[in-house]
C-alpha positions in Angstrom: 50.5 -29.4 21.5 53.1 -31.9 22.2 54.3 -32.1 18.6 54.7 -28.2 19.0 56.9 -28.3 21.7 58.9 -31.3 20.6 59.4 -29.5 17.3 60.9 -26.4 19.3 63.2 -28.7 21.7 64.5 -30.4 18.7 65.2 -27.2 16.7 67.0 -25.6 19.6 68.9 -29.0 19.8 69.8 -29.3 15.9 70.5 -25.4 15.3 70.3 -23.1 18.4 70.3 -19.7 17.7 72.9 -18.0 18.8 71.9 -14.1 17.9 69.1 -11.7 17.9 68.6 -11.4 14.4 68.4 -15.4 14.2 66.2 -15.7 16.7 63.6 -12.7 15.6 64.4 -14.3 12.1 62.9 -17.9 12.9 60.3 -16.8 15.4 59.1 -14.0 12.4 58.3 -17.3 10.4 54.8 -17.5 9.3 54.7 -21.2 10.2 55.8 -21.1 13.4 53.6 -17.8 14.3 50.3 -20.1 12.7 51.4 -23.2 15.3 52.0 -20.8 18.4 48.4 -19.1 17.6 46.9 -22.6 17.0 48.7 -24.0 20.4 48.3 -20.6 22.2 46.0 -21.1 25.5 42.6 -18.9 25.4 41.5 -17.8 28.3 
């Protein structure tokens, strides 16, 4: 999980997003969405 959020800091660092359609692009990435569902907590 740490690797997960230090990935996310550093991309917000290197390019921050600066509009909607950026940021529903890069969180719309199949990647991403398969590390958040494999970090998410279960309750």
């Amino acid at each position: 999980m740490l690797a997960f959020i230090r990935f996310v800091l550093a991309h917000f660092l290197v390019d921050p997003t600066a509009t909607y359609e950026a940021w529903r692009a890069w969180v719309s990435n199949s990647g991403l969405g398969v590390a958040a569902l494999f970090f998410s907590p279960t309750c």
